[in-house]
C-alpha positions in Angstrom: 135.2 -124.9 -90.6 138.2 -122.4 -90.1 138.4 -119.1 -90.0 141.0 -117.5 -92.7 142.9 -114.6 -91.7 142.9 -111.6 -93.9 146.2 -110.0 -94.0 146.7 -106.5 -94.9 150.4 -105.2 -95.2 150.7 -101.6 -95.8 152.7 -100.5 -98.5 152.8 -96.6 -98.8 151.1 -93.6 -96.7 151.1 -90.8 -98.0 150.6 -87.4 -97.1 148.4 -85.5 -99.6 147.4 -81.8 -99.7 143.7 -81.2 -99.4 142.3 -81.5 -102.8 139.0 -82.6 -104.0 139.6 -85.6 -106.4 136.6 -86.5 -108.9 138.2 -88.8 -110.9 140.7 -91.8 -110.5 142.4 -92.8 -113.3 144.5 -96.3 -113.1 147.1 -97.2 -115.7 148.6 -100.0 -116.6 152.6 -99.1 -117.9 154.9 -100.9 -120.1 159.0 -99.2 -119.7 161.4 -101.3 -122.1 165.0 -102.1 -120.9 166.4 -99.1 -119.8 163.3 -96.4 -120.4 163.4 -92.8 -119.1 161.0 -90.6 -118.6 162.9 -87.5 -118.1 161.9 -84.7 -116.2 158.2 -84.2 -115.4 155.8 -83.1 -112.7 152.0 -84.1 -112.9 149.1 -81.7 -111.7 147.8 -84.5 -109.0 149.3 -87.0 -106.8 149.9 -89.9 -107.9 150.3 -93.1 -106.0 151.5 -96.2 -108.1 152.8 -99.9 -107.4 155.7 -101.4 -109.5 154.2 -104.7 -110.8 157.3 -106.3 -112.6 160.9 -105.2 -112.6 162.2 -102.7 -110.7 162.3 -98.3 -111.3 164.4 -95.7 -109.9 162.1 -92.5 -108.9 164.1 -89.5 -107.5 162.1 -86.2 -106.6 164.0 -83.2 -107.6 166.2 -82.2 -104.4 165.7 -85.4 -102.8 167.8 -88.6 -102.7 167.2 -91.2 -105.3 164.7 -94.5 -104.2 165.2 -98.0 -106.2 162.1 -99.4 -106.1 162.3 -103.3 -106.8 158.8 -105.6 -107.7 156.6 -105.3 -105.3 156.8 -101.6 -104.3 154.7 -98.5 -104.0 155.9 -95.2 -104.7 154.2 -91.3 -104.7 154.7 -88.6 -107.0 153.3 -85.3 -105.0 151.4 -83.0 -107.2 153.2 -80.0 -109.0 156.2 -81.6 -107.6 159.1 -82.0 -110.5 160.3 -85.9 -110.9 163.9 -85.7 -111.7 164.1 -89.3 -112.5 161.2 -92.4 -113.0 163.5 -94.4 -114.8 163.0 -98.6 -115.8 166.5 -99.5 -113.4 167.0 -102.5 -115.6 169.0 -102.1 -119.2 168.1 -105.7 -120.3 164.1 -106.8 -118.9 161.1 -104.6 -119.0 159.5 -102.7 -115.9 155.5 -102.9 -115.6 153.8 -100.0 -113.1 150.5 -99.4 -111.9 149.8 -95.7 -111.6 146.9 -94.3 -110.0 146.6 -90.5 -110.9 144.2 -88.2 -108.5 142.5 -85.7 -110.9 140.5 -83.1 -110.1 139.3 -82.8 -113.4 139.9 -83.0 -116.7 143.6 -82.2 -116.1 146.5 -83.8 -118.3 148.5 -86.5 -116.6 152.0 -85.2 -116.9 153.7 -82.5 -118.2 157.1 -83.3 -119.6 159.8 -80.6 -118.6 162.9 -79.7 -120.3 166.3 -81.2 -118.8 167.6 -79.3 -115.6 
């Protein structure tokens, strides 16, 4: 009988700040064609995989990543998210997101426009 090889590609490290996480909360996200989110930060990392489509994520002060099907992405904590945008005006964009909570905390806080 032969042996099958497990592959394991790595996808994303991240640096996080020390932090105590109780609680993982994964979430399954639907954008239609051309979606937005706008300006936002959340109070925990978050470290996410996009599923279908493709996104645009640009971190305030930082250049501007397109993130096709099959990539992983971070949002720092109490970092503001200029952009997290579907990058597609006709097909929809599915995301996995895995928020790092601490506690009961809210997942994002929406901020007013720049």
């Amino acid at each position: 009988m032969s042996q099958q090889t497990i592959i394991r590609k790595e996808l994303l490290r991240a640096a996080l700040d020390p932090r105590t996480v109780s609680t993982v909360d994964v979430r399954e996200i639907v954008f239609s064609p051309g979606q937005q989110t706008g300006r936002h930060q959340h109070p925990c990392p978050v470290v996410g995989y996009i599923a279908e489509g493709s996104a645009v994520l640009q971190i305030e002060g930082r250049a501007m990543q397109s993130l096709p099907t099959g990539s992983a992405f971070h949002e720092p904590a109490q970092t503001v998210i200029a952009r997290f945008d579907n990058a597609s005006q006709t097909e929809p964009m599915k995301f996995i997101a895995c928020y790092l909570l601490t506690a009961n905390e809210p997942l994002i806080e929406l901020l007013p426009k720049a």
